[in-house]
Steps between C-alpha positions, in 0.01 A plus 500: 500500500771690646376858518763823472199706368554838754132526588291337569783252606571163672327464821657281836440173417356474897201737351342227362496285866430846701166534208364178707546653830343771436154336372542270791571773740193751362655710358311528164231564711561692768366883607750772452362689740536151745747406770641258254599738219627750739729265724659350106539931458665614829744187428545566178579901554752383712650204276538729256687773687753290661567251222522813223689782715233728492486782763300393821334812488386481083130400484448190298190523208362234272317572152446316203835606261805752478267659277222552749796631690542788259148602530501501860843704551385766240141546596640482908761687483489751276295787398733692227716285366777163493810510388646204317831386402534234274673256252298249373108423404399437870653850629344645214166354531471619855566891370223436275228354745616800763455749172128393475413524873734831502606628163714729664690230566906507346760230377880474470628235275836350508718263347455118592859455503614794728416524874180750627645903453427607795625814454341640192200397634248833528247422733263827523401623860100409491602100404350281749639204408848352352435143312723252365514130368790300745558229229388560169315185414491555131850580430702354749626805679515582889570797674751500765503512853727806443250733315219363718696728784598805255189552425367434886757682589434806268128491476453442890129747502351275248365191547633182277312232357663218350366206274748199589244227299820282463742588776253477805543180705839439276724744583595628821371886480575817681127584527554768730664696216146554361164547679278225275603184371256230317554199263264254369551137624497290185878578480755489756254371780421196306133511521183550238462779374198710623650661841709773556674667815587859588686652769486836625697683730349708738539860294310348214195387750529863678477682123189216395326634852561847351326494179216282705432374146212210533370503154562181401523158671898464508543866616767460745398668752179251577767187382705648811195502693382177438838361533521602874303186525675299265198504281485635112259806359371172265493121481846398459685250337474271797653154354816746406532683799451105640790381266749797544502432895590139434803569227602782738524276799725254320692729300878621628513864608531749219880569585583142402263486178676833400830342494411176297277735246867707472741219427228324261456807311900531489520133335211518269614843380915329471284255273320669258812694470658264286271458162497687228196516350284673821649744737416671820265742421651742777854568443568671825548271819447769776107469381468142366168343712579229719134332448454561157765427236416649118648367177490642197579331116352510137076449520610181329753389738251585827206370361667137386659531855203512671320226250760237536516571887089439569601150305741424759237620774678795588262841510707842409356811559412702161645845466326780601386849345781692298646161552257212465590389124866470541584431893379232718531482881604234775353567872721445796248445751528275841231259424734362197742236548884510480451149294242674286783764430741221401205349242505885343892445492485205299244583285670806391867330499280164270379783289809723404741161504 
């Protein structure tokens, strides 16, 4: 089965050799408070800074989801309120998870096919924190590296969160233009899903040590404690942590996978271009993703699509909330094969001819 499905997606193949290794090295057995864990977590810190671009001084966190990420960043971080701008069901979702932890908590919608508005946005003096989705999973949007520094560069008091679920460890990001970054790793990392990674520049650890908030297990402040060890507030997910070193230390710097993500997106994009029957479901090019492409057609149309493709082996990714019943959506992740592309090629071409 060839699997375009945008999460949980295609893993390395290599997982499945590096799986052995690990049971063979301890691994599935070993203390995290041990010298073993630690050592595979100071390495893996440091993988993962180098091969991603991150900021030598961010601090590097692990938890369970981008969703646990949410949780942490709102109950952390602020006190009053989030701010969230959005245009899709993820962006959306995270306003109302912030709204129950802080219903003061506000929103600004806009429209999936024009860029972020930086300037209308009204961001009210007592917000603590400015929150945003990188690459809109569920509609196939992204925003640009551009508005990423308007709104760093007009919002520069504030701290900035962003959720980059399907951009992290694909694209080549300026994270200094924003104090926290995280992403789950069943996407662009090409791992199980189950493990997710944050980093946090050193503003966002100095306002965590502020509040001194230590409620909860994954308050931040005791995650940035424990972390000064390379060790985790809980049991982690040791085999992934395991696996992610391994795919990091074989995988091209970030730089290079940026560029073949770009001119694979260009092609597929060119592609779908040419039938009839579906279309792009974002019109504008300037925010188009680059890991997730979105289709849209007749229910009937998407839903024989995606039928006659699972006979042919071929997984598509169903549509998702305003759009679930008449889009469907291809990821554009490393771990997938140029040939695999080429298969999705034909089948289409076989199918329209």
């Amino acid at each position: 089965m060839i699997n375009f499905y945008p999460g949980p997606s295609k893993v390395y193949p290599d997982v499945r050799n590096y799986l052995v290794d690990a049971y063979d090295e301890g691994f599935l057995s070993t203390p995290h408070r041990g010298d073993q864990f630690v050592q595979l977590s100071r390495e893996l810190v440091g993988l993962i800074k180098r091969r991603l671009n991150i900021p030598q001084d961010y601090y590097i966190f692990f938890a369970s989801s981008a969703t646990e990420c949410w949780e942490i960043l709102v109950q952390s971080l602020t006190k009053n309120k989030s701010y969230h701008i959005y245009n899709g069901s993820f962006g959306e979702k995270w306003l109302q998870y912030a709204q129950k932890l802080r219903p003061k908590s506000e929103g600004y919608a806009f429209d999936l096919n024009s860029p972020m508005p930086v300037h209308e946005l009204q961001v009210s003096p007592d917000t603590e924190l400015i929150c945003f989705t990188q690459n809109e999973t569920s509609n196939g949007t992204q925003v640009t590296p551009t508005c990423i520094l308007n709104l760093h560069n007009r919002f520069r008091d504030t701290l900035i969160a962003v959720d980059a679920t399907s951009s992290m460890a694909g694209l080549n990001l300026k994270m200094i233009k924003a104090d926290i970054w995280f992403a789950s790793v069943q996407k662009c990392f090409g791992l199980p899903a189950g493990l997710a990674v944050m980093a946090c520049s050193p503003r966002a650890i100095f306002r965590a040590k502020q509040m001194g908030e230590r409620a909860h297990y994954n308050s931040m402040v005791s995650m940035y404690e424990k972390m000064l060890n390379y060790q985790t507030t809980h049991t982690p997910n040791v085999l992934n942590l395991y696996l992610m070193k391994r795919v990091l230390e074989e995988r091209p710097f970030i730089k290079t996978i940026d560029g073949e993500l770009t001119a694979r997106a260009q092609d597929l994009y060119a592609f779908f271009a040419q039938f009839t029957d579906i279309q792009l479901l974002v019109e504008n090019e300037e925010v188009r993703s680059k890991t997730v492409l979105a289709l849209q057609g007749s229910e009937k149309v998407v839903d024989e699509l995606k039928k006659r493709a699972l006979h042919h082996n071929i997984r598509l990714g169903n549509g998702y909330g305003p759009w679930s019943r008449n889009t469907f959506r291809i990821a554009n992740f490393p771990a997938i094969l140029d040939e695999e592309y080429e298969e999705l090629k034909r089948f289409f071409l076989h199918y329209y001819a």
